[in-house]
VOGU-3710 file (C-alpha; in Angstrom, 3 decimals, decimal comma):
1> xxxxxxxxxx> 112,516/-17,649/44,686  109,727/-16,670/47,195  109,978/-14,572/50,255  112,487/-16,111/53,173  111,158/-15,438/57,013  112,885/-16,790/59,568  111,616/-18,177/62,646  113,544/-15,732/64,326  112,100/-12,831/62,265  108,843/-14,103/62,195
11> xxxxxxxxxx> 108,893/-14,006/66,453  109,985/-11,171/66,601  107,269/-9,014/64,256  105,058/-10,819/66,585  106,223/-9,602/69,674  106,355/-6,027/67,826  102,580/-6,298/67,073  101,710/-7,597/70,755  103,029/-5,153/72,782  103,268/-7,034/76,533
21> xxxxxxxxxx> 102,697/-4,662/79,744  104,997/-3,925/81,547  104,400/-4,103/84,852  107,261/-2,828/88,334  106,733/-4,973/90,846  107,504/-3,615/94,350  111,334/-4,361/94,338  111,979/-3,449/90,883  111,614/-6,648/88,904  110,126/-6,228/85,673
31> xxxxxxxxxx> 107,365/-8,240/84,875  105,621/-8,543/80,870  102,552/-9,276/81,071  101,901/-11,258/77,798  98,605/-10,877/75,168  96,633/-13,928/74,863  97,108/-14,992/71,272  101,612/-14,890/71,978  101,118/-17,649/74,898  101,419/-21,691/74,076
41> xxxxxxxxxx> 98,251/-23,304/73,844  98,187/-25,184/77,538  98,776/-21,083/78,843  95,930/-19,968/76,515  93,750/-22,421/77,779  94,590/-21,630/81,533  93,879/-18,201/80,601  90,586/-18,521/79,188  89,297/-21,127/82,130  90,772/-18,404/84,611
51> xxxxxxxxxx> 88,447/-15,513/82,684  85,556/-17,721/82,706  85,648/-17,740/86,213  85,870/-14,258/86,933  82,927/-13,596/84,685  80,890/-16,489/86,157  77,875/-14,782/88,448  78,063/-18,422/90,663  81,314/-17,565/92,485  82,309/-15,620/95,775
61> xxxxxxxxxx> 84,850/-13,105/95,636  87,605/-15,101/96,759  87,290/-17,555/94,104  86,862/-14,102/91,845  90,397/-13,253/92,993  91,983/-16,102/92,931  90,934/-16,699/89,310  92,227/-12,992/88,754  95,359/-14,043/90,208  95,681/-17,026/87,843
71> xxxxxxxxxx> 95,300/-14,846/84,890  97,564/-12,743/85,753  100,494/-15,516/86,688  99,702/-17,100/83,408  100,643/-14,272/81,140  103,590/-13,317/83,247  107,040/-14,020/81,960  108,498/-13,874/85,225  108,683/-16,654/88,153  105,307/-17,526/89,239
81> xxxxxxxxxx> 106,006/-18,469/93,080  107,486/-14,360/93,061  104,810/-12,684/91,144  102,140/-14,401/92,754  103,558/-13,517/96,528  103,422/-9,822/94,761  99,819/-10,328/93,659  98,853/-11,541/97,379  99,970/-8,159/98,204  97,976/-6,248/96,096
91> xxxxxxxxxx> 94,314/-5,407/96,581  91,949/-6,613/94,283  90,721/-3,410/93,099  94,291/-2,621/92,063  94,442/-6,602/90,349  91,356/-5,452/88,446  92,786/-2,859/87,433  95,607/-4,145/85,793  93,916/-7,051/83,907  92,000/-4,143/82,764
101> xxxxxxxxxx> 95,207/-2,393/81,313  96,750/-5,594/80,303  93,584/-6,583/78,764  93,352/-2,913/76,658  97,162/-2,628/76,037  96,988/-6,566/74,512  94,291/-6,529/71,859  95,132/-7,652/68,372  96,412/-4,878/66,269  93,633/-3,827/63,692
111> x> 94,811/-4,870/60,201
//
């Protein structure tokens, strides 16, 4: 017989090898902030749109932060109306700052 994995098992090595961030929010609620490759496609896809836009030269800075912001909800596991009434909170130097982390902390493991 060949080698049984289990959906289960399988998840959970995943979730091993992508390390979220975890990020405190102001009153305490813990908030994983999710790699990339872990999300379902329609999130990946929101993701990568919402990057685009920060990197694109043609917009202001408020459409810079709002895209920011969208990355940010999007790899959350935690409510998004909450996290992003956190995130209007925070300055944008400290939002770049953690998509920098997050970005870091989430890279593929090296095989």
């Amino acid at each position: 017989m060949g080698n049984k994995v289990t959906y289960d098992d399988l998840m959970a090595e995943v979730e091993e090898s992508y390390k979220a961030v975890e990020f405190v929010t102001p009153d305490g609620e813990t908030v994983n902030l999710r790699a990339i490759t872990v999300l379902p496609r329609h999130q990946r896809t929101a993701v990568m749109e919402a990057v685009d836009a920060v990197n694109a030269k043609n917009v202001n800075i408020d459409q810079q932060e709002d895209a920011v912001d969208a990355v940010l909800v999007s790899v959350a596991d935690a409510d998004s109306d909450h996290f992003g009434k956190v995130l209007q909170g925070m300055p944008l130097v400290a939002k770049a700052r953690l998509i920098e982390m997050w970005s870091e902390a989430t890279q593929a493991p090296e095989a």
